[in-house]
Each structure stands twice: as structure tokens, then as C-alpha cells.
ROGUMI-371500 format. One record per residue (C-alpha): chain; residue in three letters; x, y, z. Coordinates in Angstrom, 2 decimals, always signed. Each point is the difference from the previous one (the first is absolute). Example, Ala and Ser with C-alpha at 12.3 -4.5 7.8 and 13.67 -1.06 7.14 Angstrom:
! residues 2
NODE  unit  code        x        y        z
NODE     A   ALA   +12.30    -4.50    +7.80
NODE     A   SER    +1.37    +3.44    -0.66
! end
This chain:
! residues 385
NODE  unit  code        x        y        z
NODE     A   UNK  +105.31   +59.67  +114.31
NODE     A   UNK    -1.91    +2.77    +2.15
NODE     A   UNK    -2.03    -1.37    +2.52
NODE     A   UNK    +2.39    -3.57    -0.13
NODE     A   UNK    +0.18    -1.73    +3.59
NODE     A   UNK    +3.47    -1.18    +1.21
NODE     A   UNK    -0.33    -3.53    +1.44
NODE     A   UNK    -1.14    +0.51    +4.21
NODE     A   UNK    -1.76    -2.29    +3.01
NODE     A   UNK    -2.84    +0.42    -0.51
NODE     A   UNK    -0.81    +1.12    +3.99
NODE     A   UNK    +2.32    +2.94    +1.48
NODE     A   UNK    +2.43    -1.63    +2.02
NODE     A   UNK    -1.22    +2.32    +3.07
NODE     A   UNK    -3.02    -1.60    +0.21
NODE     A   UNK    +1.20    -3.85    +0.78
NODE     A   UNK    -1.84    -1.51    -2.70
NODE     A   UNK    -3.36    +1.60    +0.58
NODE     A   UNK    -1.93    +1.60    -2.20
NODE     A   UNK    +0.57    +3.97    +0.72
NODE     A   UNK    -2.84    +2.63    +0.61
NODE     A   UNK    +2.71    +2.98    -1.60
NODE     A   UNK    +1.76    -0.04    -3.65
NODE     A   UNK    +2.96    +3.08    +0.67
NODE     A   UNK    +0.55    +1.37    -3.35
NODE     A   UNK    +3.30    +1.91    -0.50
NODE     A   UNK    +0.47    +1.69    -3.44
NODE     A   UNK    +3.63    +0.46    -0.74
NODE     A   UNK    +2.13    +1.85    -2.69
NODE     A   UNK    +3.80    -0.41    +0.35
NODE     A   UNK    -0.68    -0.76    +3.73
NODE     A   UNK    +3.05    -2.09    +0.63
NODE     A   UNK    +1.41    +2.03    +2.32
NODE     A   UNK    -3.59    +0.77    +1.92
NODE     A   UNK    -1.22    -3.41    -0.08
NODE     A   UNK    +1.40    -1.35    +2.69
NODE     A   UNK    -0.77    +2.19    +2.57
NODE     A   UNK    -3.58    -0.22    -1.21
NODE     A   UNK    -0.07    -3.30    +0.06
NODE     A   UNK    +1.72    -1.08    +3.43
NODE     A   UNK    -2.02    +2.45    +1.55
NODE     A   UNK    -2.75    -1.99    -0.96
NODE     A   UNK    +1.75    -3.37    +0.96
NODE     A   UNK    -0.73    +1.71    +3.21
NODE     A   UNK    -3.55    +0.51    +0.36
NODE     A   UNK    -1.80    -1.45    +2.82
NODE     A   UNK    -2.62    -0.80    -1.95
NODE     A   UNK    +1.11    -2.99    -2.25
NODE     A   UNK    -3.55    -0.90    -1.74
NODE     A   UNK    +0.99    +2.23    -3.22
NODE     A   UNK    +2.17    -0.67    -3.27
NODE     A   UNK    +2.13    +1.88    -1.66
NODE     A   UNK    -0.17    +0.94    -3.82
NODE     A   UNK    +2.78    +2.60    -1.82
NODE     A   UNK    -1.09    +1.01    -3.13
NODE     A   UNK    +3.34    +0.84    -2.22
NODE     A   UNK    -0.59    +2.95    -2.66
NODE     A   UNK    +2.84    -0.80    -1.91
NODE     A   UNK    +3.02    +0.54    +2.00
NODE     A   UNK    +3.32    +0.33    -1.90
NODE     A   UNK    +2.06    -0.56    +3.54
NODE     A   UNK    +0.08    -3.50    +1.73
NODE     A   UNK    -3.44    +0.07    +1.80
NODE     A   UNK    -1.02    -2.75    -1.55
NODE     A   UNK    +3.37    -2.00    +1.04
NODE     A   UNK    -0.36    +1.04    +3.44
NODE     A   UNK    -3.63    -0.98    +0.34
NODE     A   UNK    +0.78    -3.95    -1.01
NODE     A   UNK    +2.98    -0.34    +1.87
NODE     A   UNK    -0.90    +1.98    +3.45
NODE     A   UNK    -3.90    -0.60    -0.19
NODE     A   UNK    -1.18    -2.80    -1.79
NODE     A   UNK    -3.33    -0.19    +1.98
NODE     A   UNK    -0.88    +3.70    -1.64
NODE     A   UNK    -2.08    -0.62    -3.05
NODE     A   UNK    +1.27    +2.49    -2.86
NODE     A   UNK    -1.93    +1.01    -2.80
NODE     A   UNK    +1.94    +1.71    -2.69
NODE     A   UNK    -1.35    +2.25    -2.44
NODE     A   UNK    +3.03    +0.23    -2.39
NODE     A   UNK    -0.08    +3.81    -0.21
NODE     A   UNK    -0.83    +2.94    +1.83
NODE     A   UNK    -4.06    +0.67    +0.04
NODE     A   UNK    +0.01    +2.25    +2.84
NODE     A   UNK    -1.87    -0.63    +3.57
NODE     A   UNK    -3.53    -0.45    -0.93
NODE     A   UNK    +0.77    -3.18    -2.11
NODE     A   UNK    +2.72    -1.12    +1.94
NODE     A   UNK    -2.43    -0.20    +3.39
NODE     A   UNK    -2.96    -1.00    -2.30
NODE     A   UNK    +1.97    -3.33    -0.50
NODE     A   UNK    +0.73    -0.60    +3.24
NODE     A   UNK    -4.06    +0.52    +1.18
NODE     A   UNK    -0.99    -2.29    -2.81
NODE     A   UNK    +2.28    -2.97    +0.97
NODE     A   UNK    -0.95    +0.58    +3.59
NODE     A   UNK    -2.78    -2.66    +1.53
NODE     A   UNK    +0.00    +1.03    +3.26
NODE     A   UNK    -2.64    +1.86    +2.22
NODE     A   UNK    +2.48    +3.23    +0.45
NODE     A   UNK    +2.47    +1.55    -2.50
NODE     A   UNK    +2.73    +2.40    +1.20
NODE     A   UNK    +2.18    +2.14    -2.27
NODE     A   UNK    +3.23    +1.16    +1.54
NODE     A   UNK    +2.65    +2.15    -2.56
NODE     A   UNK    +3.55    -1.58    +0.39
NODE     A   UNK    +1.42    +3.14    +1.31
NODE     A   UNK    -1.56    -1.03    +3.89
NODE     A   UNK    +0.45    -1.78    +3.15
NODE     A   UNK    -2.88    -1.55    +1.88
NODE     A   UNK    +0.42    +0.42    +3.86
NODE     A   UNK    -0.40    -3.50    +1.14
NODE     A   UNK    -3.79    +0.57    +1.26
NODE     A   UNK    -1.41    +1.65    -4.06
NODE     A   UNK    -1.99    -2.37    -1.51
NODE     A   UNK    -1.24    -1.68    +2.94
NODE     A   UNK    -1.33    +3.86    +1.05
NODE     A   UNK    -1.62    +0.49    -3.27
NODE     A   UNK    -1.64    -3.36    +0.05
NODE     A   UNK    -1.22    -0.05    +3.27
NODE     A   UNK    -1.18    +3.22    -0.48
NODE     A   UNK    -2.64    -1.16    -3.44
NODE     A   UNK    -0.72    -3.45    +3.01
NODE     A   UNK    -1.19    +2.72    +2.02
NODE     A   UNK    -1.39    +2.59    -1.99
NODE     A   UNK    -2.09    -2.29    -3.13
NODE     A   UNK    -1.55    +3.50    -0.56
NODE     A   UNK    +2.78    +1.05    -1.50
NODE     A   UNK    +1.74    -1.38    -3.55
NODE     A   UNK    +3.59    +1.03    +0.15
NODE     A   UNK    +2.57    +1.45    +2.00
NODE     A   UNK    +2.50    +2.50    +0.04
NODE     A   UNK    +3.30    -0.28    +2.06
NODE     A   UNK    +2.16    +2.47    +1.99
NODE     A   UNK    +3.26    +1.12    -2.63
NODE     A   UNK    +2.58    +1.65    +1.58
NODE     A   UNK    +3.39    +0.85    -1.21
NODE     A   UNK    +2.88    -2.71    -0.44
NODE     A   UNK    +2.44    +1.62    +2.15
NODE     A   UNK    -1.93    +2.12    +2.20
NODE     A   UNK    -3.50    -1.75    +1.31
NODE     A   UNK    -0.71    +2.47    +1.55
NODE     A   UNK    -1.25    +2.13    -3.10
NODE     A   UNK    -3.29    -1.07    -1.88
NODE     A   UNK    +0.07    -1.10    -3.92
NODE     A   UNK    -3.53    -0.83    +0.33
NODE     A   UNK    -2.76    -0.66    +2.06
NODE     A   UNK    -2.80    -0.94    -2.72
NODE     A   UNK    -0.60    +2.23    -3.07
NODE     A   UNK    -1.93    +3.43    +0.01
NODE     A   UNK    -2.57    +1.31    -2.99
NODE     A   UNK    -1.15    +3.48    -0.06
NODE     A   UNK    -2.65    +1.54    -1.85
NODE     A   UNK    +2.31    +1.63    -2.71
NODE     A   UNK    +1.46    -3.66    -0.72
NODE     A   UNK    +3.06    +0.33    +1.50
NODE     A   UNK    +1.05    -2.84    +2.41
NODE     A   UNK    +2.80    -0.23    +2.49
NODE     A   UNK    +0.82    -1.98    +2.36
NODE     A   UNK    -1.10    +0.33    +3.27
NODE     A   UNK    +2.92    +0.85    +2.63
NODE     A   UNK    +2.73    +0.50    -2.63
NODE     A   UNK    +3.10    +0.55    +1.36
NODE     A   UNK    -1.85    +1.55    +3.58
NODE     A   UNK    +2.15    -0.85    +3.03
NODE     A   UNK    -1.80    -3.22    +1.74
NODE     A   UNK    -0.94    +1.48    +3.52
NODE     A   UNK    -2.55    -2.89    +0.60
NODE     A   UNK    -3.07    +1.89    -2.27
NODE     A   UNK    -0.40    -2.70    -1.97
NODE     A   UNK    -0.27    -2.59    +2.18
NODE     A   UNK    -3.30    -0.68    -0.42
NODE     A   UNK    -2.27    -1.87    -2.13
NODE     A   UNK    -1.35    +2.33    -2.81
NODE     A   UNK    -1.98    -0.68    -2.68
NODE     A   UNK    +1.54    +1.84    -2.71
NODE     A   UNK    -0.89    +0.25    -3.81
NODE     A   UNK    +2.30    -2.60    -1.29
NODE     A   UNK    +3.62    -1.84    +0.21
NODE     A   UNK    +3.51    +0.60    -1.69
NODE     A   UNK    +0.67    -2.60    -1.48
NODE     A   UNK    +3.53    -0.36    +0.74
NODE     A   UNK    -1.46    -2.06    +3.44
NODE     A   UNK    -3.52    -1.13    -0.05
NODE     A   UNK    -2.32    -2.65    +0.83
NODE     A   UNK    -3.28    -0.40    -2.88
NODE     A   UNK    -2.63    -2.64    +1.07
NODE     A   UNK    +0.06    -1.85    -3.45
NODE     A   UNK    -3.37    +0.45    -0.71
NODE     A   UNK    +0.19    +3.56    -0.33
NODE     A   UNK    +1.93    -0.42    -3.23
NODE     A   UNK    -3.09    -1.95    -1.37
NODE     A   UNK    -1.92    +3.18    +0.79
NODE     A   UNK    +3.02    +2.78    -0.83
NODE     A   UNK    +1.81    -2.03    -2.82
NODE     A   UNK    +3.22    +0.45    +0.02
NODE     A   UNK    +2.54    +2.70    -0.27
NODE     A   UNK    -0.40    +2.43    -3.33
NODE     A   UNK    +3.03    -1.62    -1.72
NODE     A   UNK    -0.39    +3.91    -2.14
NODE     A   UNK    +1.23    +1.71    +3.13
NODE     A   UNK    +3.22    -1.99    -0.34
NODE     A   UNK    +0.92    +1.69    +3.30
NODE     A   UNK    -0.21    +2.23    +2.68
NODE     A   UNK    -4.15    +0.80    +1.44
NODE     A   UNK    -1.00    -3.42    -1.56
NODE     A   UNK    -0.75    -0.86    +3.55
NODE     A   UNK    -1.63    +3.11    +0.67
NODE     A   UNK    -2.15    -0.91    -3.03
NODE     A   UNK    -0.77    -3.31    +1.52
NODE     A   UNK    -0.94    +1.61    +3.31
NODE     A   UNK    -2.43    +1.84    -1.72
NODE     A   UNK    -1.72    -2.77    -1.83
NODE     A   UNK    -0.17    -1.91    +3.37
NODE     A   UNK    -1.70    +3.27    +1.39
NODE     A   UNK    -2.48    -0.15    -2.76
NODE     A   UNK    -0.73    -3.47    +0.96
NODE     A   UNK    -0.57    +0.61    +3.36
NODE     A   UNK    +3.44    -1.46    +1.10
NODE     A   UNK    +1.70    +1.40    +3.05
NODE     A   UNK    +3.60    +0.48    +1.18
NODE     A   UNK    +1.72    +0.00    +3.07
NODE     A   UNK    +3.01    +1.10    +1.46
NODE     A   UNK    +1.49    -2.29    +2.11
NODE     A   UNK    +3.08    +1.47    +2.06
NODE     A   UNK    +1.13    -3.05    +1.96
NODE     A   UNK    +0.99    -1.11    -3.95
NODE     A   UNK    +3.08    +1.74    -0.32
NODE     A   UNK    +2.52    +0.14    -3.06
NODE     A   UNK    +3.06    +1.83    -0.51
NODE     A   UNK    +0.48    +1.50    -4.17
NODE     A   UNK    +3.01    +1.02    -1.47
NODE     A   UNK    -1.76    +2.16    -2.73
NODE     A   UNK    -2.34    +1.74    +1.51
NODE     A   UNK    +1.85    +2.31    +2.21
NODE     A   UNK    +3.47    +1.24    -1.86
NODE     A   UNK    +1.04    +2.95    +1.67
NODE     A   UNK    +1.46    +2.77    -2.57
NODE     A   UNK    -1.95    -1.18    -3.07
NODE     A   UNK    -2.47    +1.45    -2.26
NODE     A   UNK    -2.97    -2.04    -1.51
NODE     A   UNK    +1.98    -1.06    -2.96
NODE     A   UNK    -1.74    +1.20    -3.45
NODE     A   UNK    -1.37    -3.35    -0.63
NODE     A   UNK    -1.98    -0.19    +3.29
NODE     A   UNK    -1.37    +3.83    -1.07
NODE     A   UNK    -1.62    -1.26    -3.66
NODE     A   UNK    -1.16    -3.39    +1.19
NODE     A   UNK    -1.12    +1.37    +3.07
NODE     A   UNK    -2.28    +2.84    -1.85
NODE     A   UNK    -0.79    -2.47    -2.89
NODE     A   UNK    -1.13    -2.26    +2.07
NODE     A   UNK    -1.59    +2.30    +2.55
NODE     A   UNK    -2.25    +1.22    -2.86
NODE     A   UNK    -1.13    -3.47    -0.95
NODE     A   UNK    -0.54    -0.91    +3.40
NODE     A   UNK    -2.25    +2.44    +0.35
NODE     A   UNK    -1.94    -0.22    -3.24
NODE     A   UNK    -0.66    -3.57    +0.47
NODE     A   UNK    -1.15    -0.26    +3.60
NODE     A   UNK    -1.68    +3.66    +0.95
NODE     A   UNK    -3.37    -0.71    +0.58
NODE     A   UNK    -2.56    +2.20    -2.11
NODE     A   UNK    -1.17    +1.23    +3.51
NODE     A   UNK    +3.03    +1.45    +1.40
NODE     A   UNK    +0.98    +1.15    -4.03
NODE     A   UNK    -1.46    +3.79    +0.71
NODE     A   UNK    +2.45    +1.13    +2.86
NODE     A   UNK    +2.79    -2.23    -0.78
NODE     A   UNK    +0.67    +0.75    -3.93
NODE     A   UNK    +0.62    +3.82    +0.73
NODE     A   UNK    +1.98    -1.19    +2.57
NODE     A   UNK    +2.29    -2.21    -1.75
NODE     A   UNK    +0.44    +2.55    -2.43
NODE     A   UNK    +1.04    +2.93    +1.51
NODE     A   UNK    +2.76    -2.41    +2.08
NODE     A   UNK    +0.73    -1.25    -3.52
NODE     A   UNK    +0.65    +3.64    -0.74
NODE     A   UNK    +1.55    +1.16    +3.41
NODE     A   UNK    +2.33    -3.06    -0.42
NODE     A   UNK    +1.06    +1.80    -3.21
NODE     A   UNK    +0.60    +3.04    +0.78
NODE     A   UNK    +2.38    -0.90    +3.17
NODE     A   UNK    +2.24    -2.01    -2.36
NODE     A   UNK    +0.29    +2.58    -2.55
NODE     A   UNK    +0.63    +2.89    +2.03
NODE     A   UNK    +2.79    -2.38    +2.04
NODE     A   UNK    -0.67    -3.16    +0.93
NODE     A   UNK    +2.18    -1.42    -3.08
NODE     A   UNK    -2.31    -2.84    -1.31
NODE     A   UNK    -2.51    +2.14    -2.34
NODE     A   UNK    +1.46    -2.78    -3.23
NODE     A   UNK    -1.23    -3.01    +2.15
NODE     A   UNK    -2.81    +1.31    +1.49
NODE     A   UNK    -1.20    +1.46    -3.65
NODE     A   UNK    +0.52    -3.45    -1.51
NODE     A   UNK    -1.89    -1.89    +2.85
NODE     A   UNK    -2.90    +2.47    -0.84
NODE     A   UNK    +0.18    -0.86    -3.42
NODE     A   UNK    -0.13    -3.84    +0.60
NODE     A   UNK    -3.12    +0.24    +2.74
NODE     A   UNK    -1.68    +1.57    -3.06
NODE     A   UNK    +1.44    -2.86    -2.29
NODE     A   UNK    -1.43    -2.59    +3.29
NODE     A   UNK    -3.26    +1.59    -0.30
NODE     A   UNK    -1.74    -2.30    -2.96
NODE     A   UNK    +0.77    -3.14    +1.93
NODE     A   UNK    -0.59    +1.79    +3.63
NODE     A   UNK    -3.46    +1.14    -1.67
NODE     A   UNK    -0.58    -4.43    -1.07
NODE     A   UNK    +1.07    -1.01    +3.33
NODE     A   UNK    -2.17    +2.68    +1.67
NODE     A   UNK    -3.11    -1.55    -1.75
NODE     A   UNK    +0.79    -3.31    +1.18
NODE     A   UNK    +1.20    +1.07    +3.41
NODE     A   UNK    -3.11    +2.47    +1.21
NODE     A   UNK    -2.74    -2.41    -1.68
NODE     A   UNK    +0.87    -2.62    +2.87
NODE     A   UNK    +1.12    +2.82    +2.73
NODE     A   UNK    -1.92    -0.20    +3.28
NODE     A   UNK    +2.26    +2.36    +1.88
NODE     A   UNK    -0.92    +1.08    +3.44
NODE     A   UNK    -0.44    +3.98    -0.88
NODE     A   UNK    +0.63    +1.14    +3.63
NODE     A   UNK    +2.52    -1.78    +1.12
NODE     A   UNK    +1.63    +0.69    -3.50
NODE     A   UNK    -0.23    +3.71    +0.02
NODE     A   UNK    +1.58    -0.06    +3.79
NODE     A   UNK    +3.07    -1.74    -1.00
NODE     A   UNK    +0.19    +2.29    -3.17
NODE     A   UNK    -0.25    +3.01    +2.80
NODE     A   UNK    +2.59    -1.26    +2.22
NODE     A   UNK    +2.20    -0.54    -3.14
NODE     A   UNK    -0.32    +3.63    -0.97
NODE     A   UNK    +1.36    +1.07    +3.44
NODE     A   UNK    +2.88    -1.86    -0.21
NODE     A   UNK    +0.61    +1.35    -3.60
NODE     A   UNK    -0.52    +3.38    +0.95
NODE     A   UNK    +2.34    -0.72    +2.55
NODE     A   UNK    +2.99    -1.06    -2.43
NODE     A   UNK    +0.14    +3.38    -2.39
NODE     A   UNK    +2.41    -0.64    -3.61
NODE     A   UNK    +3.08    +0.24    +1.31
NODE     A   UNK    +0.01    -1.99    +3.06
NODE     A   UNK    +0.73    -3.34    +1.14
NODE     A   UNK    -3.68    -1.34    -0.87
NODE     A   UNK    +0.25    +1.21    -3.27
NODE     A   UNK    +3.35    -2.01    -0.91
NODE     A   UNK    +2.82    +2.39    +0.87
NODE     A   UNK    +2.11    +0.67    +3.29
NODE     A   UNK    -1.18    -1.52    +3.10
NODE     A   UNK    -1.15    +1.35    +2.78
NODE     A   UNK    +2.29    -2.11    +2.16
NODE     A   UNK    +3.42    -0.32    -0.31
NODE     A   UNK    +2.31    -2.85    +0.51
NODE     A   UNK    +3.42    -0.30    +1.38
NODE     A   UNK    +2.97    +0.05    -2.69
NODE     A   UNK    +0.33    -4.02    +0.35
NODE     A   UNK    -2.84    -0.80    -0.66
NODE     A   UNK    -0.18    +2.46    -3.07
NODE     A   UNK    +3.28    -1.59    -1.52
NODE     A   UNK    -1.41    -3.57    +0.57
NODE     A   UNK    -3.31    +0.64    -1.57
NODE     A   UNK    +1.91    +1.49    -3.15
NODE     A   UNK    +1.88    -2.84    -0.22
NODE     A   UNK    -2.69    -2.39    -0.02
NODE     A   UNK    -1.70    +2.21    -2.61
NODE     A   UNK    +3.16    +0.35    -2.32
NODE     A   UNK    +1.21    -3.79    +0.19
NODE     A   UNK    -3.98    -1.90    +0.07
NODE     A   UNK    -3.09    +1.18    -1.26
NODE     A   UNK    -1.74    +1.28    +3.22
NODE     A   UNK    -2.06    +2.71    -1.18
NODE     A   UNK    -3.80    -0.34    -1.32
NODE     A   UNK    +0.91    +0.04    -3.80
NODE     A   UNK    +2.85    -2.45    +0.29
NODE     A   UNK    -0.49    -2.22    +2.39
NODE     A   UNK    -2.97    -2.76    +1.13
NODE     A   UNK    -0.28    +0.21    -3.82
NODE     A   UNK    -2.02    +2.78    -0.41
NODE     A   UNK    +2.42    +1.62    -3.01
NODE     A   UNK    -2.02    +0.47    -2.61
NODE     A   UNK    +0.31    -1.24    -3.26
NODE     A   UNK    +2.95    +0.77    -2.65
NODE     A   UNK    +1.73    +2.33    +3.20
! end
């Protein structure tokens, strides 16, 4: 039955009985093989005042086994098929009663000091709403996944750092214009102001999309690089951006965009978005190899745009956006965009950084024998692949 709770305590074990300030929500597709990792890496937080919740999206493999034998105290909640990320973390906000949620993808491993890093951080900073954690690569930390998500003023988002060399510039506090939500911290309230995660995006820039609605509410992010967590996915050296990242990227790009733009900004960034829209099309038809994705993503933005157009009305009648501060982080996203042209590392093909052979050949492995990439793994496969 989707949304069915296996039997748990009802208090995470790491908290000794008290009632925890965190709910950790892991979303997990055939993550028998990743879930332990995850999961004793969080065993080892120093902070203890959190519980842990793994949201199942229908695994065919033994997760489910593994979960009740090894880690009874982790509630499970399993949804009986595959509904992609957005429902599978939408699950895990609405069972969590706690003052903080964090959503971590089961393809990570928490250095010991995370979630205490990104907590402290919203103790010390009640300005802000959420928080967005320092990703680096599984088997090399020293190059960045992530360090908090990027928007530019065409509507394309990156991440900010990806796959740059970590020579200490992003060891500072930042606030940035949102969080990947493969390791974040949300203040629960903001979900009472955001909702939750557009279960239509299925996957990949739904939490760009939810940046942008905290944005419009006024809701700011910070980048907190004390909270440090290594990704397998991110950071695969050698691999394109498969074809399914390229159509539900540019679907979902489009939607983004149409929902949350404010009427405002709609004059300089529409012909923007178009001729990157256009620019993007060109590059893979004259040799970038993914025109047939990229074509059908275009075709389902424009099939997103009736219910991007109803959200839209329901979004921008109760926006109250800070304009200035909005159209700065929009600038700073464009530089780093401009930075990554089709092609490169930014964009989703060969990084910029290469790895030694080892660590090549065990990343491949772990990609070939357990889901660890975006579409396959921390459930985020969408439906009927």
C-alpha cells in the first residue's frame, strides 16, 4: 500500500528517548547496496537529537530486508512502487513532526560533524529558512558536487562549484539561491509556506523549483561549508548526462520557470530563456548527440505549461519576494552559467577534473552493480523506467 508504515520506535534510537529537533529523510530505490553506508554514516553524527526516516519507492532488491534486520530504529515508509523523488521526499516531510527536516539521497556519507553544521548554522542564523551543505565527490573530497544550487536569468540552474577543485573558496558562509536536495536542512515551516515538492517534476530541478518558491516567499538559503558530505552520483568521471537527465532536466527547467518568474523580471528573462532554449539546440544537433532528448524535453515543458500557468496563479498571488536580493542571486547565477558553455563539465558531460584510474573503476562498479546515479538511485527513477 503506497505510503504504508513498517512497524518502528517511535523516537530515533540516536536521540536516547528524547523527542528529536531533526526527522532525516532518505528516499531509496533498490538502495540495498547504498544503504548502509548512508545509514552508518549517520549512526555517526555528533549530533544525536534527529531521527531517521527511509522512504522505500518500491525496491525489487532486499532493501526492505536489510532495513528490519540491520536498523530497526529507522522508520520506513513504503510506497509500493516507484513515484519518483518528489513523492517519495513529500512522504517523508509529511510524517516528520519535528522543528528541522533534512533530506539526504542514499548514494552519501555524512562526515561525522553534517547535520550538527547545518543545524547550528539555522540556531545561529533564524534569518535564514534552510540550508545547503558542502557535496563533494565519494572518492575524491577534494572535488565539489555542490555547494548550494545556482539560477540564472535564462532558467538554467547549476550547481554552484560543480566538480571545481576545493582550494578552500568555498569555505565560507554564502548565502546562495537555494539547496540540492541530495543534503539539506528545511526549517519545517517553510514547507507550510513553499508546499511541498511538485510531485509533476518527478525528478531532477524539483528542488530548484522549491528554491524558487522559497525565494518568492522571502525565504533564504545558506551555504554552510563546515557541513560536509561526500556523493557518489554527482561527480562520475567519464560520463555524459544520460538522456533522461537532458528531457527532465529541460522539461522541468521550462516549468520551473513558468511557474515561479516573477512578472517583473518576465521582460529580460523570457528572451533570455529562449534564445538558451535555442542555443541549447543547436549545439546538440550540430554534435553534441542528444538533439532526440533534448527535442522531447522541449516538447513536454510545453505539455507542463497548462499546470505551470495554474500553479503560477496560485504561487505569484501570495509572492512577497525580495526583488533585489532576488535579481542578485539570478546575476551571480548567470556568471556561473556562462561560465559552464554546452559541452563542459557544468553542462553534464566530461569533467573538468580528472580522477585517478582506481577510483574510475570503483565508481563504475558501484554504478553498474547499485543504483548510484540520480535516476536510479535515492529513488528518484521515474515512473514505468
Amino acid at each position: 500500500m503506497p505510503g504504508a508504515e513498517a512497524p518502528s520506535e517511535p523516537m530515533n534510537a540516536a536521540t536516547g528517548g528524547a523527542r528529536p529537533r531533526v526527522t532525516v529523510v532518505i528516499p531509496s530505490y533498490n538502495g540495498e547496496r547504498l544503504l548502509p553506508g548512508c545509514l552508518d554514516a549517520l549512526a555517526r553524527q555528533e549530533y544525536r537529537s534527529f531521527r531517521t526516516v527511509v522512504v522505500d519507492n518500491g525496491s525489487t532488491d532486499n532493501s526492505p530486508g536489510l532495513l528490519a534486520a540491520r536498523y530497526p530504529s529507522v522508520l520506513v515508509i513504503q510506497m509500493g512502487r516507484n513515484a519518483g523523488f518528489a513523492a517519495a521526499v513529500n512522504a517523508g516531510i509529511r510524517r516528520a513532526e519535528t522543528e528541522f527536516v533534512s533530506l539526504l539521497n542514499n548514494d552519501t556519507a555524512a562526515d561525522p560533524g553534517w547535520l550538527g553544521a547545518l543545524v547550528g548554522a539555522l540556531d545561529a542564523h533564524p534569518a535564514f529558512a534552510f540550508c545547503a551543505s558542502k557535496m563533494v565527490d565519494f572518492y575524491d573530497p577534494r572535488i565539489i558536487d555542490s555547494a548550494g544550487n545556482c539560477l540564472a536569468s535564462n532558467g538554467r540552474s547549476v550547481p554552484r562549484a560543480f566538480l571545481e577543485e576545493d582550494r578552500g573558496r568555498y569555505d565560507k558562509y554564502a548565502e546562495v539561491f537555494g539547496a540540492c536536495a541530495g543534503a539539506a536542512l528545511y526549517r519545517r515551516s517553510l514547507f507550510d509556506r513553499t508546499g511541498l515538492f511538485d510531485e509533476r517534476f518527478v525528478s531532477y530541478k524539483e528542488d530548484v523549483d522549491l528554491d524558487f518558491r522559497a525565494q518568492l516567499a522571502d525565504l533564504r538559503c545558506l551555504y554552510v561549508p563546515s557541513a560536509v558530505c561526500r556523493h557518489i552520483g554527482g561527480a562520475t568521471s567519464g560520463r555524459r548526462k544520460s538522456d533522461l537527465a537532458v528531457r527532465l532536466g529541460t522539461r522541468n527547467g521550462i516549468a520551473l520557470f513558468v511557474k515561479n518568474m516573477p512578472a517583473a523580471l518576465l521582460f529580460r528573462t523570457v528572451p533570455r530563456l529562449l534564445l538558451d532554449l535555442a542555443f541549447q539546440l543547436a549545439h546538440q544537433t550540430l554534435g553534441g548527440g542528444q538533439a532526440v532528448p533534448l527535442l522531447r524535453g522541449l516538447l513536454g515543458g510545453a505539455a507542463m505549461v497548462p499546470h505551470a500557468l495554474r500553479e503560477r496563479k496560485r504561487i505569484q498571488r501570495r509572492a512577497t519576494p525580495d526583488l533585489p536580493r532576488l535579481r542578485r542571486l539570478l546575476r551571480r547565477g548567470t556568471r556561473r552559467s556562462n561560465a559552464i558553455a554546452p559541452g563542459a563539465a557544468g553542462a553534464g558531460d566530461e569533467p573538468r577534473a580528472e580522477r585517478g584510474d582506481a577510483d574510475r573503476a570503483r565508481t563504475a562498479q558501484v554504478v553498474q552493480t547499485g543504483p548510484a546515479a540520480k535516476d536510479s538511485s535515492s529513488g528518484i527513477r521515474p515512473r514505468g523506467r
